[in-house]
N, C-alpha and C positions, 0 to 999 in steps of 0.2 A: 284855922287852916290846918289841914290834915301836914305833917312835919314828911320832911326827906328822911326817907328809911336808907340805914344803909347797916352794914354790921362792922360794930367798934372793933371787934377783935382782929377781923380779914383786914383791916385797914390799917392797925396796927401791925399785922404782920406784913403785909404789902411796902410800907414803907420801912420797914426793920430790913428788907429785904433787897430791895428796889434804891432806897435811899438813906444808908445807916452814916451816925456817926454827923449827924450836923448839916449835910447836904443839901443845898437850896434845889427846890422845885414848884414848878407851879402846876395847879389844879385848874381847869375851867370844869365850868356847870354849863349846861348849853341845852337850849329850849328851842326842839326839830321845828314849833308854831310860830315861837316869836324872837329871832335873831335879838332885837334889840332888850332882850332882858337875858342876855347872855354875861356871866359871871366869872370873874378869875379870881384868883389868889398866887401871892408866893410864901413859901412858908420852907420854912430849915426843922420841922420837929413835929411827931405827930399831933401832938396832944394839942396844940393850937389849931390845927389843923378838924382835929374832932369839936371843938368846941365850938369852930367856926360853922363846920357841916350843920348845927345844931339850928343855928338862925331861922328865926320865922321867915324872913324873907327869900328862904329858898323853894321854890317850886318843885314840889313832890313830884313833877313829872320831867326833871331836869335830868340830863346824861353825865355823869361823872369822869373825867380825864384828867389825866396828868401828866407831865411832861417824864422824858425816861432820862435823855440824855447829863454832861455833865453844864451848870450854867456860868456862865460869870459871876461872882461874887456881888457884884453892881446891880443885879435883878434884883436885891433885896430887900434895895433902898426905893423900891418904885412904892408909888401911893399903895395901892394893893396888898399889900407886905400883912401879913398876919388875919387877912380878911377878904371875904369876897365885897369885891366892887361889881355891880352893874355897870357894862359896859364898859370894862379898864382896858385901859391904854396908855402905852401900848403892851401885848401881851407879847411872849418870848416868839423871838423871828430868830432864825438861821446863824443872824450874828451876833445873837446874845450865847451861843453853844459854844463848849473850848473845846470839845473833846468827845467823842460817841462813847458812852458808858456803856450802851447795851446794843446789840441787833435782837429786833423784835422780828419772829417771822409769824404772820399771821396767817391762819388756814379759816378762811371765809366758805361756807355755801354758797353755790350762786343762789340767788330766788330775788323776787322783786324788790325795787327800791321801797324803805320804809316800812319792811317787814321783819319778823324776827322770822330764827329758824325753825323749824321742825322737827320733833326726837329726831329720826330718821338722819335729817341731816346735819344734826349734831354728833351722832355716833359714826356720820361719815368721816367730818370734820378731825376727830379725834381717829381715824385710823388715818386718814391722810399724813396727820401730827404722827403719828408713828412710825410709818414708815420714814417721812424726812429723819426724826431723832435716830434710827437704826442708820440709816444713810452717813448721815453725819458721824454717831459715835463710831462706825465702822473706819470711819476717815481719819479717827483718833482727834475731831473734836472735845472737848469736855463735857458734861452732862449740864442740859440746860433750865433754868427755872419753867414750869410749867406752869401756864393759867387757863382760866376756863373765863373767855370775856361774855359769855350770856348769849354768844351765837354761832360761836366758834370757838378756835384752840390758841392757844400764841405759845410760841416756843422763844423764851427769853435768854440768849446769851452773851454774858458779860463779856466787854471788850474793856482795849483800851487802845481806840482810833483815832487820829487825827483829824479834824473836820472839813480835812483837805482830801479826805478819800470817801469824799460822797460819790465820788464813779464806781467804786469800787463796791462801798453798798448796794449800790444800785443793783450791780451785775451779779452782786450774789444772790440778791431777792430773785432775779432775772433766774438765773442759774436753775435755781430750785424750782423755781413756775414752771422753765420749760422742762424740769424733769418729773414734776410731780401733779400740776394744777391739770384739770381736765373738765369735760364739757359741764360738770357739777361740779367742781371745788378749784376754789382761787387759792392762790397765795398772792396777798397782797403786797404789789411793786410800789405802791404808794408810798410805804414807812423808812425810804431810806435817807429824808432830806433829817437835819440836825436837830431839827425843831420839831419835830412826828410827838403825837402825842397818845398817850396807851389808854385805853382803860385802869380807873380807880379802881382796882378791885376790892371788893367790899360793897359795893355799890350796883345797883341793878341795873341790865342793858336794860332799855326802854325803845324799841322801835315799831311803831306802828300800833294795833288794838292788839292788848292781849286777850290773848285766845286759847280754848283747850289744846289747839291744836299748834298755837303757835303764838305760846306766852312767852311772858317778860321775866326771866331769869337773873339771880343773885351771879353776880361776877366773883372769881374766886383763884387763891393760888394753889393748884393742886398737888403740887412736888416740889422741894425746893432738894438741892444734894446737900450731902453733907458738908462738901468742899467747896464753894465756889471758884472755876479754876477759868481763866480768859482764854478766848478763842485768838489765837496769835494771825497777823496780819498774814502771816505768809500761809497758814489754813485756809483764809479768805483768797488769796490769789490762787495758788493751790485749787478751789473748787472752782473760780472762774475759768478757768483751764478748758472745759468741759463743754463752753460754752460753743455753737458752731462756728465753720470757718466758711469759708467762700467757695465756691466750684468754681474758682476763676479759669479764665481764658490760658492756653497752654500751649506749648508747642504742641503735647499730643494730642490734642485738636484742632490742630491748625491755625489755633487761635480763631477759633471761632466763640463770636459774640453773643450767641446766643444761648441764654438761658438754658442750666442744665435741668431738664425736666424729669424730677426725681418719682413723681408718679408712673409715669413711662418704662421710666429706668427700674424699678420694680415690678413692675408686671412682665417687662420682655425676660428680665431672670429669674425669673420664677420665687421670687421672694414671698416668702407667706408669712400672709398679715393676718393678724387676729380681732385685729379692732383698729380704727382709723379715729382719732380723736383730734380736736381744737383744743388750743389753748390763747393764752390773751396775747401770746408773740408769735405763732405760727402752728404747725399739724405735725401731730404725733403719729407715726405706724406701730403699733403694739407687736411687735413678731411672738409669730409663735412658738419658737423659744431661738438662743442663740446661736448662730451657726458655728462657733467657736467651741460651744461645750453644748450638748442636747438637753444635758439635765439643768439647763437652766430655762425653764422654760414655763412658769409663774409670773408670765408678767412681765420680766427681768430685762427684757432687751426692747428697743426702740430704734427706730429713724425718726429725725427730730429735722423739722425743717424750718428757719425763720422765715418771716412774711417778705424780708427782702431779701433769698434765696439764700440764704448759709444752711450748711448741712451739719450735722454731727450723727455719730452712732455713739450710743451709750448703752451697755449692760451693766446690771447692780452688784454685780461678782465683782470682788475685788482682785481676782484669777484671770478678770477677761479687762483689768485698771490701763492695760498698756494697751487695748485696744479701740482704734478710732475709727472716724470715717472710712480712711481711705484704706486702714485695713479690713472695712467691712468689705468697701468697694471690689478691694484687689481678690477676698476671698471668691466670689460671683464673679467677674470678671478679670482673670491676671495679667489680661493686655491693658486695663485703662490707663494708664499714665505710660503706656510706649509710644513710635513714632506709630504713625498709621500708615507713614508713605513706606510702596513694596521694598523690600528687600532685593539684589540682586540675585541674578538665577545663582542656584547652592552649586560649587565646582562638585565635578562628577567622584569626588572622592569623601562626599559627602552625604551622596546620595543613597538612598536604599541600604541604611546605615542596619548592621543587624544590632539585635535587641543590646547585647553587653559592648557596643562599638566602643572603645577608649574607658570603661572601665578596666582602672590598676587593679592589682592586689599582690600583699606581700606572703611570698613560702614561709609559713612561719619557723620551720626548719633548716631552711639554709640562709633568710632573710632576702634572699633577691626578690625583684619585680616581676609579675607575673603581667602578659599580656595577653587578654583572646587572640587568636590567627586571626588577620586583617586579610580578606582578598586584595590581591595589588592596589586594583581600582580606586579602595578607601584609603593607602596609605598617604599622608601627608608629604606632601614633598619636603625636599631638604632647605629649599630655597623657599621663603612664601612671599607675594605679592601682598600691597596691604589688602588689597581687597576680599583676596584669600583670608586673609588674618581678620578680617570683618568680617565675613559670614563661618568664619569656623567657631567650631559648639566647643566651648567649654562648662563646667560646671560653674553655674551662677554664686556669685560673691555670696556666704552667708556668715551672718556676726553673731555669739551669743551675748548677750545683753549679762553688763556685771550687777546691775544694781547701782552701782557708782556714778550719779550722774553727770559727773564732770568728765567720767570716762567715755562713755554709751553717749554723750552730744559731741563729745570730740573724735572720735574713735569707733564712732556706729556699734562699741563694743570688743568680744577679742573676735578675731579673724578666722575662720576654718583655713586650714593648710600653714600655720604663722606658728611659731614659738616665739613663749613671754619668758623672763626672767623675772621675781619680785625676791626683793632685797629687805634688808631690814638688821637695826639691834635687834637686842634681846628685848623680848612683850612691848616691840613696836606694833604689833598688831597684825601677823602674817600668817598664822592661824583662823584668826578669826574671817581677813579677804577670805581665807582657802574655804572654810567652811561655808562662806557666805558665797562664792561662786556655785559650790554645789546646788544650795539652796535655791536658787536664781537661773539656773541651767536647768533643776528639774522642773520647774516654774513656767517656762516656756516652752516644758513638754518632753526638752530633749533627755539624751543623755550622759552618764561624766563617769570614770573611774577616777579612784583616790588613792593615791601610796603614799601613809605617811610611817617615815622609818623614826619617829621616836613618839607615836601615842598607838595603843595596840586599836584592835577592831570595835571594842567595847567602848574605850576611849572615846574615839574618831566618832561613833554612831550619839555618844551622850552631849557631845559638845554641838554635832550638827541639829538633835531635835531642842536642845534651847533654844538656838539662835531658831529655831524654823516654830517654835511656842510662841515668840511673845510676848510682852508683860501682862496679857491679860490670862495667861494660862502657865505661870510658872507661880512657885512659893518662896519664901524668903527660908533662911535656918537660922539656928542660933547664932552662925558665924557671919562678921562680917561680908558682902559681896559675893557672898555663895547661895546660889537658887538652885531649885529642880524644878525640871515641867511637872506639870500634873501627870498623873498616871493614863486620865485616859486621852491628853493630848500627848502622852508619847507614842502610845497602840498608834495613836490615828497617824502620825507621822509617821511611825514608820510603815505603816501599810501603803503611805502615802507615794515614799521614797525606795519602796519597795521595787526591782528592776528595771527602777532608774535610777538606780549609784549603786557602784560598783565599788568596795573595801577591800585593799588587798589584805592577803594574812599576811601577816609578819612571819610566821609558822614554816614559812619557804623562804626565809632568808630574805638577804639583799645585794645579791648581786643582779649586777645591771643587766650582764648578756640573760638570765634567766626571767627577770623581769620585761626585758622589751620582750621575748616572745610571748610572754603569757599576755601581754598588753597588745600585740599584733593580736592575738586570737581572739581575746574579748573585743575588743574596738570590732573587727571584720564580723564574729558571734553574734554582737550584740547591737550592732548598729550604732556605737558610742559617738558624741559630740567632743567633747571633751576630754582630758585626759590632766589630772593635778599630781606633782612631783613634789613631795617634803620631807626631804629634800637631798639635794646636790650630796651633802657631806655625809647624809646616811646611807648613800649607795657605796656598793665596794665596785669601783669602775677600773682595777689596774691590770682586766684583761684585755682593755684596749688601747695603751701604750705602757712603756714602760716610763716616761715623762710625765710626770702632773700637769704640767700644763697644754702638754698637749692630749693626754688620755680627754682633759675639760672639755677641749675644743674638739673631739671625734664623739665628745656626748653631745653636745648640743647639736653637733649635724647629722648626727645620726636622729634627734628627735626632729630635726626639719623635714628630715627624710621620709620618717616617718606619717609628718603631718601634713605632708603633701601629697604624698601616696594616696594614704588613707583618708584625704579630706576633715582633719579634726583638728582640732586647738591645741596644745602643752603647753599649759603653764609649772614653769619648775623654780624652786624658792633656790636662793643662792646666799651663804652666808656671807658676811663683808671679811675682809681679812683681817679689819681692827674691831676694836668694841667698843670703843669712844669714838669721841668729836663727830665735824658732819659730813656723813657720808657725803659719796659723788661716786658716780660709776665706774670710775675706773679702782676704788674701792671693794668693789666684789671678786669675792673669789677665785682663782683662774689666771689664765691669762687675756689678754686683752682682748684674744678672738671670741671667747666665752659672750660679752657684750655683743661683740661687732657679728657672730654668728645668728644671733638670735633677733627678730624682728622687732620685738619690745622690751624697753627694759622699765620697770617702776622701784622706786624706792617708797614704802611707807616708813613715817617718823613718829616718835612720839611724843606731843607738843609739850616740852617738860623746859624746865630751868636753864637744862643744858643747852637743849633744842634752840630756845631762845637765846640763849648769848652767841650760842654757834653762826645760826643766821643773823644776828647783828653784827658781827665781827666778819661774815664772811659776804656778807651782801648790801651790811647796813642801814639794814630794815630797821623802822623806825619801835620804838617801844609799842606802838599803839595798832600795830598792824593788825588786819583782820584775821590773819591766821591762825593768830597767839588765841583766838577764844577757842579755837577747833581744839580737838583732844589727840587725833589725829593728824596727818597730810599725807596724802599719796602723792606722791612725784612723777612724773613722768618724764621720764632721760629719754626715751629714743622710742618712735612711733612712725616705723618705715614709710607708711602710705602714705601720712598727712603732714609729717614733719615736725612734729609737735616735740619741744625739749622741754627743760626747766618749766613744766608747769606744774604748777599747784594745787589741788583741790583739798579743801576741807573737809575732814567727817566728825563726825559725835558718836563717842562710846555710850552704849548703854548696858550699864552693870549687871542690871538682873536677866539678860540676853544675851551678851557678850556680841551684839551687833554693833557695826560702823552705820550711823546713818548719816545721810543728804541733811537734815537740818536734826536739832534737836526734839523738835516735835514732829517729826516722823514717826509714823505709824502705818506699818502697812504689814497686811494680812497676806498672806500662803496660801496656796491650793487646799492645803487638806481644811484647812479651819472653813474655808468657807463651807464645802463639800460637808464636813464633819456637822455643821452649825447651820446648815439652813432650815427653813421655817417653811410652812406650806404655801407663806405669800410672798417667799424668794428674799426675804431680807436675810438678814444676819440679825441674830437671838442675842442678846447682850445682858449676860447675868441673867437668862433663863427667862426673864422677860422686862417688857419697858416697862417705867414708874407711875404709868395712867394707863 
């Protein structure tokens, strides 16, 4: 009998890989003709494994599998144990699995059952595999084992999951389908139960007559990384994220029950589509590029519908990561989530409003309020009715997003027209927020000016393009915890950052009456969002009292004033009056109206020996608290709209960036990198190209 070809070498490297170090795993052999001479083994080491392959009684036109996950120790002891059995039983089920060792994502052809693939559709396969790997390492996944199962791609990345978040596999296979699978290429939703089994690679897929055109291929590992590093659960929820939501029923429709009909709903707004595609969970609209940014427009953006009507919008830019559905929706229509029912007739001082009606603006010379001439008829009365006070136009609430997202869910962000105070020791980390707001402000398009009175403009600009590089575009040096960007992701940052942040010079001093005017003129010049103070202590403010405490409190209302005026945010850092123990607001600098002037106040800490004994002695937090892992805390004292005090949020420093992130494996990319790094099929280039 002609023997089972397979090659010893790939087989040994597949389990050197797959399963190193003793690891129990079972193989089946399996005959598409005759189920009942189907074969298993469990085996913990190659070499038993090859010897077995070896046996005359295996059918040269058998399929080779093995199990990925991690198994019970217990499976080892079963008859089968170092040899194929004919028909063994039982072979590993769901609850013989402790643990998911790996997520296998497989990129399938479609084409008939019982057939293999076609070049064609194998070269498709592996671009499909590419894109998801770009997608993914973009997300600051880790680099994943690559194989080639003989009719497709499988992108292998090691975990370490609990067997109790097979929902969670599931939705991330789900996830990827509905972003990536189309009328010719699956990604198979099959492989998320505990017990999935992979291709042996080594060993030849066998489906159906091979053919010139559509033979039977050696299976193989084509990439392994140098590092093997796991994809963390909170990655995996993270991507779920993504998946669609519901158009449910709403006040601003009345509540009506009826199905939101999104084909419709794209053709009455003129939405242009490029391609209308299936997939195996509902229909994709390929747009023809994003309405967000035009130059993404490869592909890059979608409306994604499930078959039991959830919507999502997804673009591959990690520029356009914070935008969703409903800010596609709002973009096309910006009444969809208002009431529909009419408004009251507008009182006659509202009416026929001219172009600049109720825009301020401050004389940046004498600093008073400037008003256009209001004819009588538009002036506001002194007394207002509430009804009055509901149909009168003011400018609509807008927040810029920190980045912080214990801030930005509680807090929608900071507030235009609102002053923040942030506190801190010394290299608690209030450089780094400041840096990191600009980052995040020019991110969303707007823009910020920056005074900082103890790092000059050269300073200020080298510290914001690390934190805006990256680790994947800075270098290490000789010395400890000191990086530089690359050279040519500094150019590109700053072209990026280019009149949208503004650095004051130091070169003009610091006094404060000369600074607020130069700051009225840029903000009102430039259209500024934002406005960062660093700080308090490096302003000379003793031309407006002759009191400290109270000069404090005519600065900070002077910057209300300012930010109300002018529709923008100030945030200004305030030093504490001690250097030790644990801060509390009444702490900072000033006198007590300094706090109670200003809208928000935050404290960042940093989570060190003292920190911890501080808040155990002062709160009586337990040793084990979740905070103590964070490196960071930003505090939140006082948050006028929502009420929010004594809360908490965690961040993680990262050294070679000098960024606070949301979790430790956080990773996320900047406008200019994407911009700077696109590819002609709209991914993101990683290390110049992918590893297949």
């Amino acid at each position: 009998m002609t023997p089972f070809v397979f090659d010893e070498n790939e087989i040994r490297k597949t389990i050197a890989v797959l399963h190193p170090d003793g690891q129990i795993f079972e193989v089946r052999l399996i005959n598409s003709t005759n189920a009942k001479w189907n074969m298993a083994g469990v085996f913990n080491d190659v070499d038993t494994l090859i010897e077995a392959l070896k046996s005359p009684e295996i059918l040269p036109g058998a399929n080779a599998y093995m199990t990925l996950n991690d198994l019970d120790e217990a499976c080892y002891d079963r008859a089968h144990r170092n040899k194929f059995v004919k028909g063994a039983s039982p072979t590993v089920s769901d609850n013989d699995v402790i643990g998911y060792g790996w997520l296998m994502v497989d990129v399938d052809p479609k084409r008939p059952t019982g057939t293999s693939s076609t070049r064609e559709q194998l070269i498709a396969s592996r671009a499909t595999a590419r894109q998801i790997y770009s997608f993914l390492h973009d997300r600051g996944w880790p680099d994943p084992v690559i194989a080639h199962s003989g009719n497709g791609t499988h992108l292998l990345y090691k975990t370490q999951i609990d067997v109790s978040e097979k929902a969670l596999i599931k939705n991330v296979l789900t996830t990827l389908s509905m972003l990536f699978a189309d009328d010719n290429m699956l990604v198979d939703l099959t492989t998320f139960n505990p017990s999935r089994i992979c291709k042996l690679y080594g060993t030849v897929a066998r489906k159906g007559a091979s053919t010139e055109k559509r033979p039977h291929r050696m299976s193989k590992i084509i990439n392994v990384p140098e590092r093997i590093e796991k994809v963390s659960i909170e990655q995996l929820e993270a991507l779920v994220k993504l998946l669609p939501q519901q158009e449910a029923p709403q006040p601003y429709n009345s509540y009506n029950p009826a199905a939101f009909d999104l084909q419709k709903w794209i053709d009455e707004h003129g939405v242009q589509v490029t391609e209308k595609q299936s997939w195996s969970g509902g229909t994709k609209w390929i747009l023809d590029c994003c309405p967000f940014n035009p130059q993404h427009n490869h592909k890059d953006a979608a409306i994604i519908q499930t078959t039991d009507g959830k919507i999502c919008f997804n673009c591959f830019h990690s520029s356009c990561a914070d935008k969703k559905w409903r800010e596609f929706r709002l973009h096309f229509e910006p009444d969809a989530y208002q009431p529909k029912d009419p408004m009251p007739a507008t009182p006659n001082y509202l009416a026929s409003k001219p172009a600049d009606f109720g825009k301020k603006k401050i004389d940046v010379e004498t600093g008073t309020v400037e008003m256009p001439d209001e004819p009588e008829e538009h002036r506001l009365p002194v007394w207002l009715t509430t009804e009055e006070i509901r149909a009168r136009e003011v400018p609509p609430e807008a927040h810029i997003k920190t980045g912080i997202l214990g801030i930005d869910n509680r807090m929608m962000g900071l507030k235009k027209g609102y002053v923040t105070v942030l506190s801190g020791l010394r290299s608690a980390g209030k450089s780094s927020v400041l840096s990191q707001l600009v980052i995040e402000c020019r991110q969303q398009g707007m823009k910020c000016a920056l005074f900082s009175g103890e790092m000059i403009d050269k300073q200020v600009l080298k510290w914001l393009t690390l934190q805006a590089a990256g680790k994947n575009h800075v270098h290490p040096t000789n010395y400890e915890r000191v990086f530089y960007p690359n050279d040519d992701a500094a150019e590109n940052i700053s072209k990026w950052l280019n009149e949208f942040v503004y650095i004051y010079n130091n070169d003009y001093g610091n006094k404060f009456i000369d600074l607020e005017r130069s700051l009225i003129r840029v903000v009102q010049e430039k259209q500024l969002d934002l406005v960062l103070i660093d700080n308090l202590m490096a302003l000379n403010v003793e031309e407006l009292d002759r009191d400290q405490y109270a000069r404090h409190t005519k600065f900070v209302k002077e910057l209300k004033r300012i930010a109300v005026v002018l529709n923008i945010h100030i945030l200004f850092v305030a030093h504490p009056r001690k250097s030790n123990g644990y801060l509390r607001m009444d702490d900072i600098s000033g006198s007590g109206d300094l706090s109670n002037a200003a809208d928000n106040v935050f404290i960042i800490h940093r989570v060190d020996e003292d920190y911890k004994q501080a808040t155990q002695q002062f709160f009586r937090w337990k040793a084990d608290n979740e905070l103590y892992r964070a490196d960071n805390v930003i505090e939140i004292c006082k948050d006028r709209d929502h009420g929010y005090r004594d809360t908490y949020i965690p961040l993680f420093f990262e050294p070679a960036t000098k960024r606070l992130m949301n979790a430790r494996d956080e990773f996320k990319h900047y406008g200019w990198e994407t911009d700077a790094l696109q590819n002609p099929d709209g991914y993101i280039v990683v290390d110049d190209e992918v590893p297949f």
